[in-house]
Each structure stands twice: as C-alpha cells, then as structure tokens.
N, C-alpha and C positions, 0 to 999 in steps of 0.2 A: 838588331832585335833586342829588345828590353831581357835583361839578364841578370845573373849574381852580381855583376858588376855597376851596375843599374844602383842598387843597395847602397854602395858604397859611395856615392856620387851625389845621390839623396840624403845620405845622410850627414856629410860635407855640409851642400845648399844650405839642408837645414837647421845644420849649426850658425852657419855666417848669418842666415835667418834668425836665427834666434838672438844673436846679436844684437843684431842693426835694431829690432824691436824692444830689447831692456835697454840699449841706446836711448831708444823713442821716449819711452815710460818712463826712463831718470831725467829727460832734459825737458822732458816738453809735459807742461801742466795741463793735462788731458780734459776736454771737456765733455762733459754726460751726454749723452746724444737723445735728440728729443724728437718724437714723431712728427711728421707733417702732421699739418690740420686741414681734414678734409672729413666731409659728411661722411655717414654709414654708405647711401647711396654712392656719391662718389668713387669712395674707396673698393665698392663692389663694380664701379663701371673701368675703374684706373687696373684692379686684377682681371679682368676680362681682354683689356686691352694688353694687358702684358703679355698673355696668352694669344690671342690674335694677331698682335704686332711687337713682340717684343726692341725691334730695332726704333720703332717710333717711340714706343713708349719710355725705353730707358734714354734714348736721346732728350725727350722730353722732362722726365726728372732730372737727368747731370745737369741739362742748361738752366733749368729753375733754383735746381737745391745743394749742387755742388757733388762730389764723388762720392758721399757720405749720405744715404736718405734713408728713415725711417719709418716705415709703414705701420698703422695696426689699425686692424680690422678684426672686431670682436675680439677672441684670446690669441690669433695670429699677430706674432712678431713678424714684421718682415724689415730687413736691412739690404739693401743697394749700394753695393760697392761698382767704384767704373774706376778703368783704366787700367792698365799692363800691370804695374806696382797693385793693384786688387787682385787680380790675377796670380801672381807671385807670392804673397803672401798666402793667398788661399790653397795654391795648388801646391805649396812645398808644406804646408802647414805644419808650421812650428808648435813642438810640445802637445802635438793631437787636440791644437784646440778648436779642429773642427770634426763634423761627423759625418762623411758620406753616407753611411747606414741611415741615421735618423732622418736626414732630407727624403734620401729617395724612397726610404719604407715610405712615407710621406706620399709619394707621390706615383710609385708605382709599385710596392712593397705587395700589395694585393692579387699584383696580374705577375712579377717577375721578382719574387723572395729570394734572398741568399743569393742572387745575383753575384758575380765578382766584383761590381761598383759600388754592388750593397752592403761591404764590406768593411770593415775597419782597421785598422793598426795591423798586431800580432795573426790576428786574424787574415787580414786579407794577406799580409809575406804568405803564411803559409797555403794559402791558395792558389794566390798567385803564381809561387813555385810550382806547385805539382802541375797547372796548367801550363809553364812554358815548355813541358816534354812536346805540346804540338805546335812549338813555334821555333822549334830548333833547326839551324843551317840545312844538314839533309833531309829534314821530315819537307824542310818547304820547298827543297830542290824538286823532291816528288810531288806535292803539290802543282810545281808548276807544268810538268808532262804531265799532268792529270788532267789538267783542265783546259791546252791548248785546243786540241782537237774538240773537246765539248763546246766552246767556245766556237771554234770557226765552224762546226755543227749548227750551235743554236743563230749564228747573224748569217748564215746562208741563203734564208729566204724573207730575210728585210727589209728588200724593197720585191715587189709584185707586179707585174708586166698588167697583169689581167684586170688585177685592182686598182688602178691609180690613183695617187691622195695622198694626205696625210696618213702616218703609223699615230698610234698611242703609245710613244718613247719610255713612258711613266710603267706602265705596265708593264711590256716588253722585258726591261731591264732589270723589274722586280721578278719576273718569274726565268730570267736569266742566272740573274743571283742566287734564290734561292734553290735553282736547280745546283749549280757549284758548291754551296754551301750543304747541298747532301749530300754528294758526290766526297766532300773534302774530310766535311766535319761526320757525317753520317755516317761513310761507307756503301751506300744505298742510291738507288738508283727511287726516288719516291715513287712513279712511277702511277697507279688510280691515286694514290695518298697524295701525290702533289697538290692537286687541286683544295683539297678538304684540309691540307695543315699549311696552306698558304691564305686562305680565307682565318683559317685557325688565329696564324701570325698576325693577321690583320687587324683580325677582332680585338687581340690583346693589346697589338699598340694600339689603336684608336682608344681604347679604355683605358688607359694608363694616367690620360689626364683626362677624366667625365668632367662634366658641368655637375653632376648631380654624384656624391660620391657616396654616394648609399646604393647599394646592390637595390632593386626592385624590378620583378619579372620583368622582363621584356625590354630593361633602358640598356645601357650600353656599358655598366660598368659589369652588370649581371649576367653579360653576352660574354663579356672577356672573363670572367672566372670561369664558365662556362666552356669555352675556348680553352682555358690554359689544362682545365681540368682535363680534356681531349689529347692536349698534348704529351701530359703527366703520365695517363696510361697507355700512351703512344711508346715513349718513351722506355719506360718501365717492362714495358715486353720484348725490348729486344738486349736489354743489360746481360743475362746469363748465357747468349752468345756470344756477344761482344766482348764478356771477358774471357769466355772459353776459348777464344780464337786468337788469328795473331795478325792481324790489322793496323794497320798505319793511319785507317784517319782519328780524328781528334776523337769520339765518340769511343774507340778501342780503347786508345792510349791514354782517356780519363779514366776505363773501368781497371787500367791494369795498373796506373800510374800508384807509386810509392814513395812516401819519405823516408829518411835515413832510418828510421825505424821502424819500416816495413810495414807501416800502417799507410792504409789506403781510404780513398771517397766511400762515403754512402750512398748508399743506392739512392737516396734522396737528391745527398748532394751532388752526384751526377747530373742525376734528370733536370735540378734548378740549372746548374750552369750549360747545361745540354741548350734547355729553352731560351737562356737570356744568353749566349752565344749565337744561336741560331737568329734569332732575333737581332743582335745587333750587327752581325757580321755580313748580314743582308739587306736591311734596310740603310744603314748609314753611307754602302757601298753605292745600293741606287742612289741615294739621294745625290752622291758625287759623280758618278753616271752622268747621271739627266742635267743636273749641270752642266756638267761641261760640255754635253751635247749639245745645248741650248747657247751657253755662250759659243761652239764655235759655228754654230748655225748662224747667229748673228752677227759672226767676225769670219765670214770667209777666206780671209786673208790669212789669218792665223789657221784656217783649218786647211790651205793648200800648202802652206809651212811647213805641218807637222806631219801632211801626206809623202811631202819631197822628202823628211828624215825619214820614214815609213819606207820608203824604199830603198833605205841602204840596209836592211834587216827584210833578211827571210826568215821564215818562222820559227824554223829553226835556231838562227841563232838568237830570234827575241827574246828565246826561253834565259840565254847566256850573256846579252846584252840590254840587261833592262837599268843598270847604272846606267847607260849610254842616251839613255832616251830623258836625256835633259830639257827640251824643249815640250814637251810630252808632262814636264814632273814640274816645269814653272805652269804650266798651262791647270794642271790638276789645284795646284795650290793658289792660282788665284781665283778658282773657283771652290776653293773650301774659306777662300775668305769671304768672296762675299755672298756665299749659301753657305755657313757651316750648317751641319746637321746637325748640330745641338747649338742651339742660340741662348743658351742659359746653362751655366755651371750651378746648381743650389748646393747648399752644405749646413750644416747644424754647428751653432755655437755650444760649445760644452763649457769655454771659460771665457771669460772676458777675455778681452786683448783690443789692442791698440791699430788704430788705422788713420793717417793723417790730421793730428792731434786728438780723434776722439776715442772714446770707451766705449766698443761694442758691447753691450752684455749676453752675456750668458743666455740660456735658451731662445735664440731670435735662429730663425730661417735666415740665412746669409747668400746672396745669391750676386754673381760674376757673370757677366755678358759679353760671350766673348763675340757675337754680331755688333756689337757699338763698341768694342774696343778696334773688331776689323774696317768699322768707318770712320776710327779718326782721325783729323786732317793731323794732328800731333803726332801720327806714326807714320801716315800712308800720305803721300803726294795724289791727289785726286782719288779720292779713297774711291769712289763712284764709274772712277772710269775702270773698264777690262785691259790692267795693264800686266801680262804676265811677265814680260822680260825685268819686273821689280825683284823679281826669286831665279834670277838668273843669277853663276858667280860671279860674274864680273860687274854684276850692278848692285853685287849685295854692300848694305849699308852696316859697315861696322859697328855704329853706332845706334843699329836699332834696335829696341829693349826688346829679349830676349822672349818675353810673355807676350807679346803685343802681336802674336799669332798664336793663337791654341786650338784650333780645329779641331786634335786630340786629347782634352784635356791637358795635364800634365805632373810632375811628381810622382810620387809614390804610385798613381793612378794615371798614369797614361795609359791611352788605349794598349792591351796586350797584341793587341791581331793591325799593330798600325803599318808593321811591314808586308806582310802578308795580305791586309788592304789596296796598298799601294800596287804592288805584284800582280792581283789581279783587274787594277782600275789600267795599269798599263797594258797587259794582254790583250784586253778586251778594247783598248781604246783605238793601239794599233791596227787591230783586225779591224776596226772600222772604218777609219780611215783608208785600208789597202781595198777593204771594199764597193765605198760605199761615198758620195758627195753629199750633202746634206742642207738643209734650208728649212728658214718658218716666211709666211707672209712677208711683204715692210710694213713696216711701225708693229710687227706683233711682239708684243711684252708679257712673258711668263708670270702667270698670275700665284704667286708662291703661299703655302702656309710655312712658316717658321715655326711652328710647335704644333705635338712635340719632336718630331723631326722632319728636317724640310726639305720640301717637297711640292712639284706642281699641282693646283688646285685643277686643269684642267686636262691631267696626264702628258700634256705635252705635245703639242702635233706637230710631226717633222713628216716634209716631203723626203723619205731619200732616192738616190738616184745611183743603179749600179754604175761602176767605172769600169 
C-alpha cells in the first residue's frame, strides 16, 4: 500500500531523474519541436479519433512521426509522447515540470474539481496523506469481511433457471461495484438512492469528455453539472454525522481525519474527494471486471485453471489468502494491459524539458498512452495475444522496462486505492468462478470504447451457467 515510505522512493527516482535529463540537455543539442501539418479539418478529425480510438490513433502517429509529435489545433498545444522512457519521465516528473491539475481541470475540472489527481506538488502530499488513514493494513483487513458476504449475496442470482440467455455483465458489475463502494467508502447501505446516484455517477463520467464543452440546456456536459450538483448536496448532508460518529469507512475517516497540526478537510474538500473517489473506485473496478470476464469467456481453458485454484480456497480463507491467488493476479493484469481503463495519461507542461533530443515547450498539453505502450512488440512478445503466464514469477523478464506496464498510473500519482482494487477484483473473481462457468457466442468480439474509461459498448452478453 502506497505510504510515508512511498515519499522517499520517489523522491530517490526523481533525483536519478533529474539527472539522466541535465545528462540529456548538456550533451545532446536539442532540436525545437515543430507541429505536424495537417488541415484545421483534419486536425478536428485526428482529435476525435484519439478519443474514439486512442490505440489506433497513437499507433498511427508513433509509426509516421516518431515518439515525439506535435499537434495544434487553433490555440491547443498538443504533444505525443510514446513509449515506456515517456511514461517515466512523465510519471516521476522531474523538478514539477509537469501539471496534473492544469490537464485534468482541462478535461474534467468541471464535473470532478480538486479531485486527488487534480492535484499538484505540495498540495497533493498533503492530500494524499490525510487520505491514506483509509488505505491502511487494518482498515482494509475490515474492508475485506465487509464485503465477502455482500459479494456472494449480490452473484447469487447470476445465472437464472427461468430466464435463459445472455446476462448484461457491463451493468451487473457496475451496480456491484458501486453497491461495495458504499458499503466501504460510504458507510451506507444506498438503498432507493442507489438507482438515482448511479445514474448521477454516470451522467458525470459521460460528461467529463462532451464533444461540445459548453454547458447548454439539455446537452451532456449541462447533464453532468447538473448530476454532480445532486451528488454535492448528497453528500453534504450527511458530513455532521459522519463526523460525529465513529465509523471506519472512508467517508468517516475523511470527516475526522487530521494532520500533525490537528487541522482537518473541508467540508468542501470532503465532498470533492468523496465524488471523484466514488467515481473512480467503481468504475475503473468494472471496467477490469468485464474484462476479464470477457477474456476468460473466451479462453476457457484459462477460466477452468483458475476454477481448479478456486477450490483450494474456502471463503474463508480467501479473505487470508489473496497473495496466494497468483494465477488469478497474472490473469487480472493481462487484462489491464490490454483494456487499461485509462488509455491516456494527459499532463501540462509548466517548463520546458527535454525528451529524446527534442524541447518540449512550456504550456503544451503533453499526453502518454499507456494502451500503445501496452501493444508494443518492443516490450511485449505478441502484444495481441491473451497471454497471462507473461506476469507470472517465474517468466518475469528482468529486463523489462519498468514503465512499460502502467495500468495505474505511477509516481508521485499512483492510484491510492491500487491495493484495495486488486482485493476486491480477487473477491469477486473468485466467487465467480466457484460459482458460476461462463461463455460468449464463437467469433463474438467485445465491441470496447477506450475513452474516457473502457468499457464495453454493448454491455457485455455472457451466457453463465451455475456449477
């Protein structure tokens, strides 16, 4: 779990970082970097496709323009970094020359402000800190009795004698999620409110990237202010029990939570990190869900595998043996490579700096894809095929760059909740397996959107089949 010690580790990286970069700048005579030339039109057809297809489309810039490509479109800068070494630089980011904050206000500052990713420098440690009191060894020991029994509750009635067919796996697993995540983070059992602050959550991510980014009645980005504003005084009315009380889930332990000098959140700053926790801690969950449902729907072999390890674990002990479930943890992770739920890292240049001979400058939108880093033949041996035994130990490759997997971000800015992700994609994945065989058509192929988190386009349709 990301910690005090975390600090120190990063800050290490980012000295050797900072290195190897004044290295760069004194030997190597940098060249200015100069946009592609492409029509207005174009340029509006090339950002639409990045957003549609981000994997096609960054594959399609690195092969034309090299690791290094520069966009502009009317007063937008944009810069295209690719490959594990863009990744590394960006995510340890040397001397804060970049800005989480400016990117994402950018892009979703309107539906989910002060976020913790929305965060910067001194600012975000000291955020960052007060929110690890709900990611600590006992809080998440409780966590995991919290949500077994919820869990083998909610995939009890999964498959249907009476109704036979396809489930909607997409959905399913998102109103699984977000039932845990209020159960964890909440305290609260939502209960009528489920329906109305899961439509709520919906409305805001879908808004978060509009086509049209002007609020006007009725469009979609005016839906999700509308939405978050729901959530705001959701949220907002239940802070003066929550801190009057003495609760353990994460929703308690932000209103009570204190720094060394006994200064505590705002009732503000609660409710933002309340929303864009809730939000990420459940959606990015499904989206790894459904994957791997999908892949092992379509790899039966690998899903009778991980059944046979399934049954050396009772439920009981799966609470105690979730190290154990190694075949389970290469399986999840080759399905965060090739569906990560963030197909795009973006960040803000505050100063120039240097990236394989060239001078990025200063105020460009600087943007890391960690979906085309996860298909390169340069890291991955058949980047395309489903090969989970590549993150097993005994086949790991000493020698493979270190970035060249980031499903969670990384640096300063790794996912906080990436253990407690993991804890509950193993619960859940377990219990389905012990219950449940599962299957799509032949030749059926999951129709995905990749932004801004990905996800099937047609929910998913799994036959399953109790065992």
């Amino acid at each position: 779990m990301p910690g005090t010690d975390d600090k120190a580790l990063v800050d290490m990286m980012r000295s050797i970082s900072n290195c190897l970069i004044l290295e760069t700048i004194m030997n190597v005579a940098l060249q200015p970097l100069k946009p592609i030339k492409t029509s207005f039109l174009k340029s509006i057809r090339m950002l639409r496709q990045s957003y549609r297809n981000p994997l096609e489309h960054g594959q399609a810039l690195q092969a034309e323009h090299g690791n290094v490509v520069m966009q502009k479109t009317g007063r937008m800068q944009m810069v295209h970094l690719f490959g594990a070494d863009a990744h590394q630089l960006c995510l340890l980011n040397p001397d804060q020359i970049l800005s989480n904050k400016k990117a994402w206000d950018m892009i979703i500052g309107r539906i989910f402000p002060n976020g913790l990713m929305l965060r910067d420098g001194d600012d975000h440690r000291y955020h960052r800190r007060l929110m690890q009191a709900g990611f600590k060894s006992h809080v998440m020991q409780q966590y995991r009795a919290v949500m077994l029994p919820q869990i083998q509750s909610a995939l009890s009635d999964w498959h249907e004698p009476r109704t036979p067919g396809p489930t909607q796996t997409f959905p399913k697993f998102k109103q699984l999620t977000l039932d845990l995540a209020a159960t964890i983070f909440l305290g609260m059992d939502l209960g009528a409110d489920a329906a109305r602050l899961n439509r709520a959550f919906e409305t805001t991510v879908a808004a978060s990237m509009p086509r049209v980014p002007i609020p006007i009645p009725g469009n979609l980005l005016w839906r999700g202010i509308r939405a978050r504003a729901e959530m705001v005084a959701y949220f907002h009315s239940q802070i003066a029990e929550k801190r009057a009380g003495d609760g353990q889930d994460m929703f308690s332990l932000l209103c009570r939570a204190e720094d060394e000098s006994g200064d505590r959140y705002t009732d503000q700053e609660i409710v933002d990190h309340m929303i864009f926790l809730m939000m990420a801690a459940h959606d990015t969950t499904t989206s790894t869900l459904t994957s791997m449902t999908y892949l092992l729907a379509k790899h039966p072999a690998w899903q009778q595998k991980l059944f046979e390890a399934s049954q050396k674990l009772t439920p009981d002990s799966a609470r105690e043996q979730l190290n154990e479930m190694t075949l389970l943890a290469a399986v999840m992770k080759e399905a965060l490579r090739l569906y990560p739920p963030l197909s795009t890292l973006p960040k803000y240049s505050l100063k120039a700096f240097a990236f394989e001979g060239y001078e990025i400058p200063a105020g460009s939108m600087v943007v890391t894809y960690p979906i085309h880093t996860h298909y390169m033949a340069a890291y991955w041996a058949e980047p395309y095929a489903f090969n989970p035994e590549r993150f097993l130990a005994e086949n790991k490759n000493t020698d493979q760059h270190p970035y060249s997997f980031v499903p969670f971000s990384g640096g300063a800015h790794m996912c906080i909740g990436l253990h407690f992700a993991e804890m509950q994609i193993k619960l859940v994945m377990n219990e389905l397996l012990q219950r449940y065989r599962w299957s799509v058509p032949e030749g059926y192929v999951m129709p995905v959107q990749q932004s801004p988190i990905s996800k099937p386009k047609d929910g998913l349709p799994i036959v399953f089949e109790a065992r």
